[in-house]
C-alpha positions in Angstrom: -28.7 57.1 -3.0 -30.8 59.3 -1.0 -28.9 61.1 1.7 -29.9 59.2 5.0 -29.5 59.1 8.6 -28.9 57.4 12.1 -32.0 55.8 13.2 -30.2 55.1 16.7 -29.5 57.5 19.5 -26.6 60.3 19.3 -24.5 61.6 21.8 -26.4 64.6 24.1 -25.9 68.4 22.8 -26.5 71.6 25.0 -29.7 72.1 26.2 -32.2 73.4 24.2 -33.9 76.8 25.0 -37.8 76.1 26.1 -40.1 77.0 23.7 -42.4 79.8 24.5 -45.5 78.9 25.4 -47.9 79.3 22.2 -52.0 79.9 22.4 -54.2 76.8 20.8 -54.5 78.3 17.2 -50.6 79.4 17.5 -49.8 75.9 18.3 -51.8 74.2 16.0 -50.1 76.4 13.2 -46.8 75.6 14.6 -47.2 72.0 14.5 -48.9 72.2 11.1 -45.4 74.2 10.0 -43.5 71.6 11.6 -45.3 69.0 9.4 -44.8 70.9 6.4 -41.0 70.8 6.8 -40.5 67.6 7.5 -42.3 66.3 4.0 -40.6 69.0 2.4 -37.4 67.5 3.4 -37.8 64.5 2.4 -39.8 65.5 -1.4 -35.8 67.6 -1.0 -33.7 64.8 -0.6 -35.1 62.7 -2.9 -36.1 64.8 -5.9 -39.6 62.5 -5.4 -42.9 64.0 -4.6 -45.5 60.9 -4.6 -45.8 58.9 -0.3 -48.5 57.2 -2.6 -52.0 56.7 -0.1 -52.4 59.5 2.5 -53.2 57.1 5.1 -50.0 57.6 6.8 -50.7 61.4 7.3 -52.6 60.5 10.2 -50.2 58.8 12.6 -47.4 61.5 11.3 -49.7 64.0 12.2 -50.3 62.4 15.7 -46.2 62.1 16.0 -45.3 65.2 15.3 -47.9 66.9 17.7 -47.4 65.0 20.5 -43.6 65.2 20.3 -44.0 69.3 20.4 -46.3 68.9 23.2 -45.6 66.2 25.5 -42.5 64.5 25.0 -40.0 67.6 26.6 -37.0 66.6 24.0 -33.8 68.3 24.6 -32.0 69.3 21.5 -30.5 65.8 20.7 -34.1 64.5 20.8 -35.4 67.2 18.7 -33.0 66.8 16.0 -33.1 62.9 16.1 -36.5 62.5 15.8 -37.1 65.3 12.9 -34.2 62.5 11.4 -36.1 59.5 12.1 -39.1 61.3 10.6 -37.6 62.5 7.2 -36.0 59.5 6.7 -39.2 57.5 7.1 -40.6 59.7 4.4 -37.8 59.6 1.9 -37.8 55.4 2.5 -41.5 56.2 1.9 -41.0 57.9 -1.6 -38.3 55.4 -2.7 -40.4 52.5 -2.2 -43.7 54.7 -4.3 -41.8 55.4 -7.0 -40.4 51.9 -7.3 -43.8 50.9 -7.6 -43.9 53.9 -10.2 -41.3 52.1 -12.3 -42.2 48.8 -11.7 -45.8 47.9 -11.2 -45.1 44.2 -11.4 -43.5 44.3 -8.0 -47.5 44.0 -6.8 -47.8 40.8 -8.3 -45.1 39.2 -5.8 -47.1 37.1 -2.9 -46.0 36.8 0.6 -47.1 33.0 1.1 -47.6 32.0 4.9 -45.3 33.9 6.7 -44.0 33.2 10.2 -44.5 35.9 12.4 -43.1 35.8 16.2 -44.9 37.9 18.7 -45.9 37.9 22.5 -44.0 40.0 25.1 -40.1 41.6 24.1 -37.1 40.5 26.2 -38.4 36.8 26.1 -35.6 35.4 23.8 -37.2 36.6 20.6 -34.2 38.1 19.3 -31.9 34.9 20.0 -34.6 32.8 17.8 -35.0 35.2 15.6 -31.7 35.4 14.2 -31.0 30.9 14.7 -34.2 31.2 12.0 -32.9 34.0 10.4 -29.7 31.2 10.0 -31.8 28.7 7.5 -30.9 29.5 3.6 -34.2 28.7 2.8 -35.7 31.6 4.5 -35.8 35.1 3.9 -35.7 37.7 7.1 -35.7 41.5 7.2 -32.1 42.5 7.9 -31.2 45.5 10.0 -29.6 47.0 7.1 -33.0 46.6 4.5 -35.4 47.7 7.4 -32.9 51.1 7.4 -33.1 51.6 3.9 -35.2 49.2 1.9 -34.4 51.2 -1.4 -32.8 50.3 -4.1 -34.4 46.6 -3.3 -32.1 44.0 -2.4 -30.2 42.5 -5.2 -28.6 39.1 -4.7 -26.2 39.7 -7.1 -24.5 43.1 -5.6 -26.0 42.4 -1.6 -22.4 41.5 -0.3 -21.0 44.8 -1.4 -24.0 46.9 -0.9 -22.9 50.1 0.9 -25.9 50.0 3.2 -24.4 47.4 5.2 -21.4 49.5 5.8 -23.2 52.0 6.6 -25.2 50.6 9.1 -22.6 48.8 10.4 -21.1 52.6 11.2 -24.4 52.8 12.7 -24.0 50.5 14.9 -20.4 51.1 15.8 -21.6 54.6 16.6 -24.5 53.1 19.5 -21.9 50.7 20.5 -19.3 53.4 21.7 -21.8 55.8 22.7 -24.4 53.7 24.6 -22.7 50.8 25.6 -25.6 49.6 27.9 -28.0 49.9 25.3 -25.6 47.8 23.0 -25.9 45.0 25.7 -29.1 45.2 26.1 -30.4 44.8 22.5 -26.9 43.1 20.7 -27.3 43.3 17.1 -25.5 43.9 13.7 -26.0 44.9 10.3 -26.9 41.8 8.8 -28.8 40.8 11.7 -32.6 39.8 11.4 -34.9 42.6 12.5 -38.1 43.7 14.1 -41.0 44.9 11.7 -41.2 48.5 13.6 -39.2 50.3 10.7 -41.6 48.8 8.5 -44.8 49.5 10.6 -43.5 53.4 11.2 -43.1 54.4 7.5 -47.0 54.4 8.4 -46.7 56.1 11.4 -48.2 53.2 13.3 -45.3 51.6 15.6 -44.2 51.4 19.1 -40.7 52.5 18.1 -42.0 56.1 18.5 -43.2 55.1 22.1 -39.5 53.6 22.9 -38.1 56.8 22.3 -40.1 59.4 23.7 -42.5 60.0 26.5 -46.1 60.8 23.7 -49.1 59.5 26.2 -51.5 60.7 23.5 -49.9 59.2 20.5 -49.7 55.7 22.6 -53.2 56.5 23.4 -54.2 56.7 20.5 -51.8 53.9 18.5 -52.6 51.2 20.8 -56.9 51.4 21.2 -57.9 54.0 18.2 -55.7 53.7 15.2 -57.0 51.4 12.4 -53.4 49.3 11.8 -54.7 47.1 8.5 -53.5 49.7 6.3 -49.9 49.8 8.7 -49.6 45.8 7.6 -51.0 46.3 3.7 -48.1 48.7 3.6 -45.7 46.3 5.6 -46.5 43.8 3.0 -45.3 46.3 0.4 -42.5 46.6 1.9 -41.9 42.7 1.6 -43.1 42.4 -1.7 -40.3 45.0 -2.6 -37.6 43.3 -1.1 -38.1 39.4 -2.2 -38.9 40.8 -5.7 -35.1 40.4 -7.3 -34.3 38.7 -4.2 -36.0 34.5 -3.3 -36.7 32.9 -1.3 -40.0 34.0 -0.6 -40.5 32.2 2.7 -40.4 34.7 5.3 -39.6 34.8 8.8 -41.0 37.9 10.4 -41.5 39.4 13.8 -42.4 42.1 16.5 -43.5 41.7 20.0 -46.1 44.6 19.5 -47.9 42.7 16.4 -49.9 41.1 20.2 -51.4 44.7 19.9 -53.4 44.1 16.6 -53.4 40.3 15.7 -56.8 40.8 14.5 -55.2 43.6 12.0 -52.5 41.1 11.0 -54.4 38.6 10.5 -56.3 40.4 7.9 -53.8 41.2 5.8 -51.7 38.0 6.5 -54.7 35.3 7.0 -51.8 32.4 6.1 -50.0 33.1 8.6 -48.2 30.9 11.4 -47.6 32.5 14.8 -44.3 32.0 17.3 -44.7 33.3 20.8 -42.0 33.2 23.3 -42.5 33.4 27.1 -40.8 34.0 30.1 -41.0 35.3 33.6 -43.1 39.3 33.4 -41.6 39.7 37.0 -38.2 39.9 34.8 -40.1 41.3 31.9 -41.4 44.3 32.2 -39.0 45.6 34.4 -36.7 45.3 31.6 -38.3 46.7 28.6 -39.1 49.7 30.8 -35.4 49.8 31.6 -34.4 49.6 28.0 -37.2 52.8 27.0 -35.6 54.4 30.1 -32.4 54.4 28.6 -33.2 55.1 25.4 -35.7 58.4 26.7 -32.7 59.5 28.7 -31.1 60.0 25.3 -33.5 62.6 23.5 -35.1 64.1 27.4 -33.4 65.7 30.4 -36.5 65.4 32.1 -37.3 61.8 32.1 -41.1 60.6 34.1 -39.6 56.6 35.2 -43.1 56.3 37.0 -44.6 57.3 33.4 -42.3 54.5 31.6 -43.1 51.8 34.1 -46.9 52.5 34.0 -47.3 53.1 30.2 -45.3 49.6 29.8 -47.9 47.7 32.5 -50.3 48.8 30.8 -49.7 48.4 27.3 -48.1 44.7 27.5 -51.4 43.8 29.5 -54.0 44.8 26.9 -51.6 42.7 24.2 -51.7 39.8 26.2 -55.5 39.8 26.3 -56.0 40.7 22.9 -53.7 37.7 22.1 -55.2 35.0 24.1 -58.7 36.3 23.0 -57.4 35.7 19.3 -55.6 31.9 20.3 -58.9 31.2 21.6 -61.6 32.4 19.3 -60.2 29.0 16.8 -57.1 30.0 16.0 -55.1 27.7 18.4 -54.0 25.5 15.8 -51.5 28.7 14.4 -49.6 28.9 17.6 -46.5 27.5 18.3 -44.9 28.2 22.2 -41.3 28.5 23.4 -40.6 28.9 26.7 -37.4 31.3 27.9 -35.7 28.7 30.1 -35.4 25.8 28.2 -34.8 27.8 25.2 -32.0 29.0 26.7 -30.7 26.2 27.7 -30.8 24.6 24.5 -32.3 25.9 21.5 -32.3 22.8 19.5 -35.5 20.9 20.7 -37.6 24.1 20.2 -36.5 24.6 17.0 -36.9 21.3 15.8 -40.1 21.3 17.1 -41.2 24.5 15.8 -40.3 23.4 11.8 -42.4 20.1 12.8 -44.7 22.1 13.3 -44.6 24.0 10.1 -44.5 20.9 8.1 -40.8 21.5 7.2 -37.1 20.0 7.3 -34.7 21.7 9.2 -32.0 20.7 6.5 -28.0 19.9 7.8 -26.9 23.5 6.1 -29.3 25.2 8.5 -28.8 23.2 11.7 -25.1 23.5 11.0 -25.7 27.4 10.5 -27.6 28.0 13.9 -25.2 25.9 15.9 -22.2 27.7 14.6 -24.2 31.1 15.3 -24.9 29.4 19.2 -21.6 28.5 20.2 -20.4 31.6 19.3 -23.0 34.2 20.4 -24.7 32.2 23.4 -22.3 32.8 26.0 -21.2 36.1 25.2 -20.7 38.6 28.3 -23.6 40.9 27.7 -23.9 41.4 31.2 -25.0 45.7 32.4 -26.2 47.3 35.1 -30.1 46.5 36.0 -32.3 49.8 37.0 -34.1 49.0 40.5 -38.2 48.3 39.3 -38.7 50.1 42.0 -37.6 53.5 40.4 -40.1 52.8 37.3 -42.5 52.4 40.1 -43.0 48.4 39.4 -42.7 45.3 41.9 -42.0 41.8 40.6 -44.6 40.1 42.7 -47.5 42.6 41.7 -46.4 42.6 37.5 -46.6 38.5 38.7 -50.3 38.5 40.0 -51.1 41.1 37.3 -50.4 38.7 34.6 -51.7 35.9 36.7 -53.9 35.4 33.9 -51.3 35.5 31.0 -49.1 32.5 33.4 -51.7 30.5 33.8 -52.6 30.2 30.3 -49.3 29.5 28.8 -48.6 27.0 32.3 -45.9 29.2 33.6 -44.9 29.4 37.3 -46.5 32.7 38.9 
């Protein structure tokens, strides 16, 4: 296997030195360098040379220039995000020559997937992984979104030492970030987002979670073309269920809102799950949870910048999204509210595979309670950051999204 590495925060190091200030063309060749050495390493760690289409050199190139310019990383952040970077290449070149060996993986079809979106902290997670419960389904797994090569194999899966090794991941965040851990709870084996998937493109919020790159967000969020980011997702997908049924996925990512018309494209089957809940409660908190993960790879943090960016990003989804529900494509759309979900799971859920034409069959139901009674209550209580500090107020995120409550009948 390809050497790998963390894809989560690692404890702070020294300061960095500040890097001299470099003239336009000095910069441009630096950055260029930069670039060089990063798909260098990778083509080095995996003896492999083909990323297959060039599309992604785009959004890398975007990355990797904003990170030298804008994002101030300290020397943890420097190293951890060349990390990230290489090891989103080699995954890159793994998956290619895969494809190489075994050109009958393109012949796999991803049939109607279920894809939640909407806003994060909305209990998105929590359904994710009660789904993630059924045996008839097949979700991405923390461990596969990591390292997706060599594709799962049913056979070998329970001993595959990519769980273990995330799971050292994950031990690692939990000792060293403990606030973080409560904030997004998750294990090896657990059911996770599509960013991973979406950044071996270049094309995913992820990068704008950990680093402060106003033009790469700029440019991700109302210039980059993102059909080619969910051709290459469905790759992905079509890599993993190959050796591995079933083939009925259950998919999501908050920041799919962004582009549902790009989605939809490439997954035109589709259902949609969108969870709701209070953006006074929100939006504070996802700019809380980028806040602590920044902290991480920047001593020199901008909170206003956080809580702006987030405003402003989660409003355009929400806009894009309701323009999509309402252009015909209400019938696709299945809602669950925060509260009662939280409450109790059960309705919504048996709604939802009403909704989908399917039976929520006694080893599932039996799976998800088991997963409720033990998960639900647990104490994953921290320490809330003020709004005001991110430069936010409940009441004004409230009429901001007046429009976003009234259409999915929540209180404002």
């Amino acid at each position: 296997m390809a050497q790998t590495h963390n894809s989560v925060p690692i404890p702070p190091l020294p300061l960095a030195d500040r890097a001299p200030t470099l003239a336009p063309t000095e910069k441009l060749r630096d950055e260029m360098d930069h670039i060089d050495q990063l798909l260098a390493q990778a083509r080095q760690q995996t003896n492999l040379t083909n990323f297959g289409s060039d599309e992604f050199y785009e959004g890398l190139r975007i990355l990797v220039t904003a990170l030298d310019r804008e994002a101030r990383l300290n020397a943890t952040g420097s190293a951890a995000t060349d990390a990230q970077i290489v090891m989103l290449l080699a995954n890159r070149l793994q998956i290619e020559d895969w494809y190489t060996r075994h050109p009958e993986i393109d012949e796999q079809q991803i049939i109607a997937p279920l894809i939640g979106l909407g806003l994060p902290r909305t209990g998105s997670t929590a359904l994710g992984v009660l789904l993630g419960e059924d045996p008839n389904v097949r979700s991405l797994r923390n461990w596969e979104a990591m390292w997706p090569c060599p594709p799962t194999n049913p056979a070998t899966m329970a001993h595959d030492p990519r769980i273990a090794m995330a799971e050292l991941s994950m031990q690692r965040r939990a000792q060293n970030f403990p606030r973080m851990t409560a904030m997004l709870p998750s294990t090896a084996t657990s059911p996770m987002e599509c960013q991973l998937l979406m950044a071996l493109d270049f094309k995913s919020q992820i990068f704008q979670a950990f680093a402060h790159i106003p033009s790469y967000v700029e440019w991700f969020v109302d210039k980059a073309d993102l059909v080619p980011t969910y051709h290459y997702v469905k790759r992905v997908l079509k890599l993993l269920q190959w050796r591995f049924p079933p083939i009925k996925w259950r998919l999501r990512n908050p920041s799919h809102s962004l582009f549902i018309n790009a989605l939809n494209q490439v997954f035109p089957d589709a259902n949609f799950v969108m969870t709701h809940r209070d953006v006074g409660s929100v939006i504070p908190s996802v700019a809380d949870l980028y806040f602590e993960l920044r902290k991480a790879y920047s001593d020199d943090v901008d909170l206003h910048a956080i809580g702006s960016e987030t405003r402003s990003v989660f409003e355009r989804g929400m806009h894009r999204m309701i323009a999509f529900r309402d252009a015909g494509e209400e019938h696709r759309f299945f809602d669950i509210q925060f509260v009662p979900f939280q409450e109790d799971p059960f309705p919504s859920i048996e709604a939802l595979y009403a909704f989908l034409g399917e039976t929520l069959s006694p080893q599932a139901r039996a799976n998800m309670q088991a997963w409720w009674r033990d998960h639900a209550h647990e104490n994953r209580s921290y320490e809330r950051t003020n709004p005001a500090v991110f430069g936010l107020n409940p009441e004004q995120l409230r009429e901001q999204f007046r429009f976003y409550a009234e259409r999915f009948n929540m209180a404002v």
